[in-house]
C-alpha positions as CSV (number, residue, x, y, z in Angstrom):
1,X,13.4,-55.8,-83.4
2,X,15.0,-58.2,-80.8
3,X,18.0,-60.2,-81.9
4,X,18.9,-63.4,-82.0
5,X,22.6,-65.4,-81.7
6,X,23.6,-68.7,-82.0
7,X,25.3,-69.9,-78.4
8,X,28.6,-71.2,-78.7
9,X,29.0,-71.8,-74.9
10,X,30.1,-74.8,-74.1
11,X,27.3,-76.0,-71.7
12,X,27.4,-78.8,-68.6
13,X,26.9,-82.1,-70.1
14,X,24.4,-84.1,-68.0
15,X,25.1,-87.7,-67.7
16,X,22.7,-90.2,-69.5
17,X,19.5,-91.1,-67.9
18,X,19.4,-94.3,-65.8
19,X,16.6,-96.1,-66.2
20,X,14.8,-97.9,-63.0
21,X,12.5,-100.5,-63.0
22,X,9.9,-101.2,-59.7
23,X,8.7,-104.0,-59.3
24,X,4.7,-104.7,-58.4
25,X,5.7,-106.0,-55.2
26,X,4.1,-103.6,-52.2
27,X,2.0,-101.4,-55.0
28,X,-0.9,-100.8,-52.6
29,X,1.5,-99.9,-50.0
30,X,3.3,-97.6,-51.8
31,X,-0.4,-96.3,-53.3
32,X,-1.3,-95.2,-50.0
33,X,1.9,-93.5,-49.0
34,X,1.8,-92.0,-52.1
35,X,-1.9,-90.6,-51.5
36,X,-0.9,-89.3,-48.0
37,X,1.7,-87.4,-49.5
38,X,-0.7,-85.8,-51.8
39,X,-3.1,-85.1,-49.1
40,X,-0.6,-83.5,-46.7
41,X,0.8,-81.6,-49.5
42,X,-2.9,-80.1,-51.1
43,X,-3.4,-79.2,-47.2
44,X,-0.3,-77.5,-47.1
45,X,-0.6,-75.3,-50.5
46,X,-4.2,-74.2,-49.1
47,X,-2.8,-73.3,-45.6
48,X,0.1,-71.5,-48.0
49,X,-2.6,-69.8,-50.2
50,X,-5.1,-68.8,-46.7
51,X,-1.7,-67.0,-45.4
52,X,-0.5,-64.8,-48.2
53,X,-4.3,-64.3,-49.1
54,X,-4.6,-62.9,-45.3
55,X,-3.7,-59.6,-44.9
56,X,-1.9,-58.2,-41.7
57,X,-3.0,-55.9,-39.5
58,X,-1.3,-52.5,-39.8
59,X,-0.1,-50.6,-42.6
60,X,-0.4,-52.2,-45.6
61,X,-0.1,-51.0,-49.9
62,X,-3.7,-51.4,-51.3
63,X,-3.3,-53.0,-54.4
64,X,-6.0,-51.9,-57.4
65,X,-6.9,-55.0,-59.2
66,X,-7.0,-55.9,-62.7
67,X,-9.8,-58.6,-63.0
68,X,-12.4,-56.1,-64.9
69,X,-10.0,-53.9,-67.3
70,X,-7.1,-51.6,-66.6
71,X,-6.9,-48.9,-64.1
72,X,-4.4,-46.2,-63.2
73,X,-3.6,-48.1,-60.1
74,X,0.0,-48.9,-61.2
75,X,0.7,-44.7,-61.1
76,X,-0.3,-44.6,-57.1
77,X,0.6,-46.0,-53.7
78,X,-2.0,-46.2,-51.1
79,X,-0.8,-46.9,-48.0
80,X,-3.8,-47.7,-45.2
81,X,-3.7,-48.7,-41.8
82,X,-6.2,-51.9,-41.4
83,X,-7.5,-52.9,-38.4
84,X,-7.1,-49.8,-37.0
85,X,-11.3,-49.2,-36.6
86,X,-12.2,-52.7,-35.0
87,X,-13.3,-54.3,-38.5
88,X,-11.6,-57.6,-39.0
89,X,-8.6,-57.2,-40.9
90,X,-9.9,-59.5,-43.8
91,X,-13.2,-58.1,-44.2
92,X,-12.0,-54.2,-44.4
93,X,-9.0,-55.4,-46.8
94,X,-11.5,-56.9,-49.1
95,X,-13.9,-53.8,-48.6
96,X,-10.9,-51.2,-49.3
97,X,-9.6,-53.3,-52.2
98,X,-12.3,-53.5,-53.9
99,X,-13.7,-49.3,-53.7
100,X,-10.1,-48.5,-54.8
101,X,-9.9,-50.7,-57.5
102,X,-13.5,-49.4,-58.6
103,X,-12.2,-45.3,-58.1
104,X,-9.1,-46.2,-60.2
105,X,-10.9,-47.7,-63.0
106,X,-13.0,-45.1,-63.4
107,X,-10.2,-42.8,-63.4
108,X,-8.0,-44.5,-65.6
109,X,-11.2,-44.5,-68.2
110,X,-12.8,-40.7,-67.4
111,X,-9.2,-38.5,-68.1
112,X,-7.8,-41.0,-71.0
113,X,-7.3,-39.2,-74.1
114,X,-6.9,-41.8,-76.8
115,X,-9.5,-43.9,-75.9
116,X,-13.6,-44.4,-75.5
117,X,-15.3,-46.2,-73.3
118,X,-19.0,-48.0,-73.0
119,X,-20.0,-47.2,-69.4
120,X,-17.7,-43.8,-69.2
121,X,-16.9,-40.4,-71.2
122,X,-13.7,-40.0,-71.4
123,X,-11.7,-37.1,-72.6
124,X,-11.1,-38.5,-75.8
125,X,-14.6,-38.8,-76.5
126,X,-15.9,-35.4,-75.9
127,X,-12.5,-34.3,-77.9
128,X,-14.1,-36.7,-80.7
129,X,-17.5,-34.9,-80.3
130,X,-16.9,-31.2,-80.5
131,X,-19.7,-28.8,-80.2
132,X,-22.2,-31.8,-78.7
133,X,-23.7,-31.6,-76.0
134,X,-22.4,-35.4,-73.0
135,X,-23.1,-36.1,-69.8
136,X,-20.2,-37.1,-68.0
137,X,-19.1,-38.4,-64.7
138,X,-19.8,-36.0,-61.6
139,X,-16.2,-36.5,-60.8
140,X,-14.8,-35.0,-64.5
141,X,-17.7,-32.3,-64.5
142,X,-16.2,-31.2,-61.4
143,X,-12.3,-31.5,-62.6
144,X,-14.0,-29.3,-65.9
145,X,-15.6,-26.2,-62.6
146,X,-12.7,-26.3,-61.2
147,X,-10.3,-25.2,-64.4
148,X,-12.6,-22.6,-65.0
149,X,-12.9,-21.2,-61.7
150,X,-9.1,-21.1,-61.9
151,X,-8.6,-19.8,-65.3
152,X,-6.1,-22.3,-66.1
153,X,-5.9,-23.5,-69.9
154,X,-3.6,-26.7,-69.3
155,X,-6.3,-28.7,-70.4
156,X,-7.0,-27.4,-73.8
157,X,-3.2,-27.5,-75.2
158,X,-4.6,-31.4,-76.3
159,X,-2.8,-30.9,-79.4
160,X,0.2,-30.6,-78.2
161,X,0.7,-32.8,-75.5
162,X,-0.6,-35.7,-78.2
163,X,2.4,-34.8,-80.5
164,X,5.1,-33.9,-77.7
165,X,4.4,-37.2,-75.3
166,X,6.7,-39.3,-78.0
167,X,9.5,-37.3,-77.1
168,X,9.9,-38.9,-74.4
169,X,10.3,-42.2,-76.4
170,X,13.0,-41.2,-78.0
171,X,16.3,-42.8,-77.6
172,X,18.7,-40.4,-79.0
173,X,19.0,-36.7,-79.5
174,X,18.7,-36.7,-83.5
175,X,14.9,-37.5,-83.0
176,X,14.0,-35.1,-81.3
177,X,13.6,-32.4,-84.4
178,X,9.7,-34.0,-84.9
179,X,8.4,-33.3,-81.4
180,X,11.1,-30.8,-79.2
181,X,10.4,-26.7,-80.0
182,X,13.9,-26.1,-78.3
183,X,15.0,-28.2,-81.3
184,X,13.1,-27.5,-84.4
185,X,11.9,-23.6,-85.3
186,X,9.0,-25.3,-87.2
187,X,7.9,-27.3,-84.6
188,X,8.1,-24.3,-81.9
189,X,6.0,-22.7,-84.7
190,X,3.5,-25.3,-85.1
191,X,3.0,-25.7,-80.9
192,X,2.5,-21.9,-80.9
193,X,-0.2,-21.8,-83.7
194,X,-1.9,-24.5,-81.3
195,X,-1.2,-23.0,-77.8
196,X,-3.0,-19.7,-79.4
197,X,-6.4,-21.6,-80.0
198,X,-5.7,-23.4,-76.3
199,X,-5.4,-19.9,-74.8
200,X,-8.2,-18.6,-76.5
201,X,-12.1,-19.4,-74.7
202,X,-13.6,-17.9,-78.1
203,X,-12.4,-20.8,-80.1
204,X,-12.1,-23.7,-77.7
205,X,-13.9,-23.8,-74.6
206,X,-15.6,-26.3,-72.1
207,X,-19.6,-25.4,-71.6
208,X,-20.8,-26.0,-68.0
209,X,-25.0,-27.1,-69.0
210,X,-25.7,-28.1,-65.2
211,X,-26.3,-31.6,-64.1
212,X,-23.2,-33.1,-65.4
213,X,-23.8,-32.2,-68.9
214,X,-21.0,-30.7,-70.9
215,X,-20.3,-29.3,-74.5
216,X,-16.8,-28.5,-76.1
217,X,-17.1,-25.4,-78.1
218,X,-14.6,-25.4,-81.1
219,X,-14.9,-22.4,-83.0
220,X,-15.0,-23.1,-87.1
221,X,-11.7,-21.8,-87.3
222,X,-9.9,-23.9,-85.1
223,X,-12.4,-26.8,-86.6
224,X,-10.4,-26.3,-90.3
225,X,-7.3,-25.8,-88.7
226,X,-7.3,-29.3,-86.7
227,X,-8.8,-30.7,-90.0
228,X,-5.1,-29.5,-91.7
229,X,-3.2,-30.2,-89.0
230,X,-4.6,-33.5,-88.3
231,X,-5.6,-33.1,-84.9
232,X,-7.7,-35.5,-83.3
233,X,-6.9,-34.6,-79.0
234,X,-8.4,-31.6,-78.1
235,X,-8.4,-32.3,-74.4
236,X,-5.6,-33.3,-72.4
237,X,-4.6,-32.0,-68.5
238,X,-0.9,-33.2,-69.2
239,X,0.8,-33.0,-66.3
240,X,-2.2,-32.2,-64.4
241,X,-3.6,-35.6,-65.0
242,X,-2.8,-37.4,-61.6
243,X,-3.9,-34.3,-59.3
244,X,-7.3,-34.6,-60.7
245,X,-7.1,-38.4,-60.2
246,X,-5.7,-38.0,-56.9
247,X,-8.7,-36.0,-55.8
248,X,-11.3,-38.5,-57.4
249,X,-9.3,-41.3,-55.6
250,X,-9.6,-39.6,-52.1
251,X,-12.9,-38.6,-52.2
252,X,-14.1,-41.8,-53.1
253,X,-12.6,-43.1,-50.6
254,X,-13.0,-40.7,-48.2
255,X,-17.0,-41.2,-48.7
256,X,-16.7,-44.8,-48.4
257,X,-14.9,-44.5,-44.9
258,X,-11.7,-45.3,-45.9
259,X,-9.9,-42.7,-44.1
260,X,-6.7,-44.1,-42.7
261,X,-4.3,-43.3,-44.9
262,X,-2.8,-41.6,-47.9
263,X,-3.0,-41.8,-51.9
264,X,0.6,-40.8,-53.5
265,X,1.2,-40.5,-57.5
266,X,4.6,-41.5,-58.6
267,X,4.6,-38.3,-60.3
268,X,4.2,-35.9,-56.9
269,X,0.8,-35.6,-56.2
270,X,-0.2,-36.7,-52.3
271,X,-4.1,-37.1,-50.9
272,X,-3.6,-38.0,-47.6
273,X,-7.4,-38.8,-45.8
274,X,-5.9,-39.1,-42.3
275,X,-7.2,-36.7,-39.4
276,X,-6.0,-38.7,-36.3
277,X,-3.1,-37.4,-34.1
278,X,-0.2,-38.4,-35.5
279,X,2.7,-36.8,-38.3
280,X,3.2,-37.9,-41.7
281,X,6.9,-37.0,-43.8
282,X,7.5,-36.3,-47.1
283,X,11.1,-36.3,-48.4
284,X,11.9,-33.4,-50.4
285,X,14.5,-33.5,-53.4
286,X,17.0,-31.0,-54.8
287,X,19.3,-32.0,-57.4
288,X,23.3,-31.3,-57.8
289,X,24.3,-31.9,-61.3
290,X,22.5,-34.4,-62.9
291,X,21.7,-36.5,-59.6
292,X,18.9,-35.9,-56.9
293,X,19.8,-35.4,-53.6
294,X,17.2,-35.6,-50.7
295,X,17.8,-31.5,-49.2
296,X,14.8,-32.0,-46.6
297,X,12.0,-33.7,-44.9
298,X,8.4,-31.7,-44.8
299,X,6.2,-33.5,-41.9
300,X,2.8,-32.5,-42.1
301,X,-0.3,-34.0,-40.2
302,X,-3.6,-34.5,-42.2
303,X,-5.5,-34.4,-44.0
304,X,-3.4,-32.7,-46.5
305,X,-2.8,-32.4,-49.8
306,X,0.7,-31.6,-51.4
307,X,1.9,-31.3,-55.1
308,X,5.8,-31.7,-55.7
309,X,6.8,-30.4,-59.2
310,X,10.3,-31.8,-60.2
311,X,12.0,-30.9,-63.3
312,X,14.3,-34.0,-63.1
313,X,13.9,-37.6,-62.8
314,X,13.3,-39.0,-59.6
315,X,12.3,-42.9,-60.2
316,X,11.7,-45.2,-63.4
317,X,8.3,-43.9,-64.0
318,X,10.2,-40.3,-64.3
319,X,11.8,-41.9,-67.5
320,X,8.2,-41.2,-69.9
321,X,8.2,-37.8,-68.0
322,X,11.7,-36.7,-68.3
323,X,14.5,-36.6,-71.3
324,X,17.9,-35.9,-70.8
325,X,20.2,-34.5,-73.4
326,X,23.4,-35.3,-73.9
327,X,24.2,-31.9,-73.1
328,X,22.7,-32.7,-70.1
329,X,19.3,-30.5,-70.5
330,X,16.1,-32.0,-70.0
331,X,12.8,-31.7,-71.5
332,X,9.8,-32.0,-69.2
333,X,5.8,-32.8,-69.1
334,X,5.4,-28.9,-67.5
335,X,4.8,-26.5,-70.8
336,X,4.0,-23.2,-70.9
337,X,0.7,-23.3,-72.2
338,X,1.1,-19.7,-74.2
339,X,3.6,-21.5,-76.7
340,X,3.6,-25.4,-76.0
341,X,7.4,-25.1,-74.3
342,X,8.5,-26.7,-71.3
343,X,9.6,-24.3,-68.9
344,X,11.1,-24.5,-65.0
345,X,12.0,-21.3,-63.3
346,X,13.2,-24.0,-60.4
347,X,14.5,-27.5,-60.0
348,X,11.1,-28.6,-58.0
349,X,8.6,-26.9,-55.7
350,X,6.7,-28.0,-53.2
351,X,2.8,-26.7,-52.0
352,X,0.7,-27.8,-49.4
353,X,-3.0,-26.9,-47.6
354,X,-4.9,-28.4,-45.5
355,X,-8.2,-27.6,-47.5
356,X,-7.2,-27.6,-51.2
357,X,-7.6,-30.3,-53.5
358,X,-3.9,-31.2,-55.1
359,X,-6.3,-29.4,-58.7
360,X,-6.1,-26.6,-57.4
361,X,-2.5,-26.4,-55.9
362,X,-1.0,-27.3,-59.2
363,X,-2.9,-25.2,-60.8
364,X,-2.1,-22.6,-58.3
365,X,2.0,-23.1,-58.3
366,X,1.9,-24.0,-62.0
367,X,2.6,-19.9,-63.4
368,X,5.1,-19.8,-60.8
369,X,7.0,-23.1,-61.7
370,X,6.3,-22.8,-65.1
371,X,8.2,-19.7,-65.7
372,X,11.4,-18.4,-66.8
373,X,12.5,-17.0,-63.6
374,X,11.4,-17.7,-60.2
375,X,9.8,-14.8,-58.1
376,X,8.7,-15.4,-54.2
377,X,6.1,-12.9,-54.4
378,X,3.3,-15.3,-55.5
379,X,4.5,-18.1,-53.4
380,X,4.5,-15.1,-50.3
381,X,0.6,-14.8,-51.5
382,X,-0.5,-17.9,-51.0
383,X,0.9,-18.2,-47.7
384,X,-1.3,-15.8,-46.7
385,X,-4.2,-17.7,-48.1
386,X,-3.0,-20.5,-46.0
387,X,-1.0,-22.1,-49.6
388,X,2.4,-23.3,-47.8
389,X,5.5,-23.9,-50.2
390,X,8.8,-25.2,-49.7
391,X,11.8,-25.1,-52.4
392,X,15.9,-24.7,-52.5
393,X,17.3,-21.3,-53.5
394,X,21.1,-20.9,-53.1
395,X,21.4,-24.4,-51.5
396,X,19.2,-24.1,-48.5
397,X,15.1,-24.7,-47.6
398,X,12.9,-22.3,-48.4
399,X,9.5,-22.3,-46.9
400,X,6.2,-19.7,-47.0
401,X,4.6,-21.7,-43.2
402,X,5.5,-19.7,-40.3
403,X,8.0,-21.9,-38.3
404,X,7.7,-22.6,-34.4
């Protein structure tokens, strides 16, 4: 609750008012200066307007807007070059605007987990339906294919991530006994119980029926066990989130026309749609102590997509991501989904491809990051399935890509 205090400053004192009186003498004189001024300064304020409503050729941030609900615009940066394909400036602004505002509403609406929607099925809503059979967006049906093809369970550890998420609210370490496992035995117990229903496709798993129509199947069991529990999330990609919105972000776009540039997530996930000649750079971090360090640049040409797990905080947005204990430890968004920890076998990692979606890199470098200890074997896998990775082991850059 905010706090209020009585000021005891002692503030200027102005001096009184001095009243003037004008007299009627050269009134319609004064009129008509008075309605020039008003005419030259409504002229001025729409010339103002017209130039900081006209974009610039070049390379420009395309801003989502907000007019028709919220969107998950405020999580990305996409940077375009306009005018670069002949179409006036303001015309291709306008057109650009308004398909990525469109894209990141229907994001923001298809992988939200706490709340419905009347035009779009979201993940809370087939979480709230269990066992029935929704048609959902092309876009999620796809985000659903692609987990499965994987194997990855991320997206079924719902429970946990619902409960854990406030831990990053917390604003000292003596709260953290409701929501951190590292902190509470019962708590580790209670993520475990859940993580062994997640893991488990015989008592929760996501039915492909064809034509975008989908069924979660929760067993009876795990049914009575929410019911104690108090569960309500049984969906939730976590971490994963913005990779999946990423590639729904670039694809629209990318099917639009809207090609000349690159979609970033303030979390590490990076779309970028551009083919012509031309390098891109992406700054890669380290961290010594408790501060990040940039180690490295990785330039890359597109299109491309990159994932860049950190397991420290980077920018503000890091702060619902990241805790930091005063014993200087931090808690992270990346857990283990076998027992509902957060884990890091490294301080961040970095993969790239040229014809993956950022879904399927994360979920690729997510059981190598995600780990106790690092190994390079997997990474040195990848790279042979044309998966590049970069990292810092014993203070230098480490990459998979065969250098020049």
């Amino acid at each position: 609750m905010g706090r209020t205090a009585k000021d005891n400053r002692d503030l200027p004192h102005p001096k009184p008012v001095e009243k003037i009186e004008l007299s009627d003498r050269n009134a319609t004189g004064r009129f008509i200066a008075a309605a020039l001024f008003l005419l030259v300064g409504a002229g001025a304020l729409v010339y103002a307007f017209r130039q900081l409503g006209t974009p610039e050729a070049g390379w420009q941030a395309i801003q989502a807007g907000t007019g028709s609900g919220p969107t998950c615009g405020e999580e990305f940066v996409f940077l375009y070059e306009l005018g670069a394909g002949g179409q006036p400036v303001l015309t291709e602004s306008r057109a650009v605007t308004a398909e990525y505002t469109k894209a990141c509403r229907k994001a923001f609406q298809m992988f939200h987990t706490s709340e419905t929607f009347e035009d779009t099925v979201s993940l809370c809503e087939i979480s709230g339906r269990p066992n029935q059979e929704l048609e959902v967006d092309p876009a999620l049906y796809g985000a659903f294919a692609a987990v499965r093809e994987e194997g990855d369970r991320t997206v079924y550890l719902g429970p946990v991530y619902a409960r854990y998420g406030d831990l990053f609210y917390c604003t000292d370490d003596s709260q953290l006994a409701d929501f951190d496992p590292y902190s509470s035995e019962e708590v580790a117990r209670e993520y475990a119980a859940a993580a062994a229903y997640a893991m488990d496709p015989a008592h929760i798993d996501v039915e492909l029926l064809g034509e975008n129509r989908v069924r979660l199947r929760v067993s009876e069991e795990y049914l009575a066990f929410a019911q104690r529990e108090g569960i309500e999330r049984f969906l939730d990609f976590g971490w994963m989130r913005n990779a999946f919105a990423a590639d729904y972000l670039a694809q629209t776009m990318a099917e639009a026309g809207f090609t000349k540039g690159s979609i970033s997530s303030i979390d590490g996930f990076i779309r970028c749609l551009d083919g012509r000649e031309g390098s891109y750079s992406l700054n890669l971090y380290d961290v010594e102590g408790e501060k990040p360090v940039q180690a490295g640049v990785l330039e890359y040409q597109g299109p491309m997509s990159l994932v860049s797990l950190r397991a420290f905080p980077l920018n503000e947005g890091d702060r619902q991501r990241c805790y930091r204990l005063r014993n200087g430890e931090l808690r992270t968004m990346y857990l283990d989904p076998r027992d509902g920890r957060c884990k890091n076998a490294l301080n961040a990692l970095t993969c790239y491809a040229g014809d993956r979606t950022c879904a399927q890199l994360a979920m690729a470098a997510a059981p190598i990051f995600i780990a106790d200890t690092f190994e390079t074997g997997p990474l040195e896998r990848l790279a042979e399935e044309g998966v590049y990775a970069a990292c810092f082991r014993n203070g230098a850059l480490w990459r998979t890509e065969p250098q020049p």
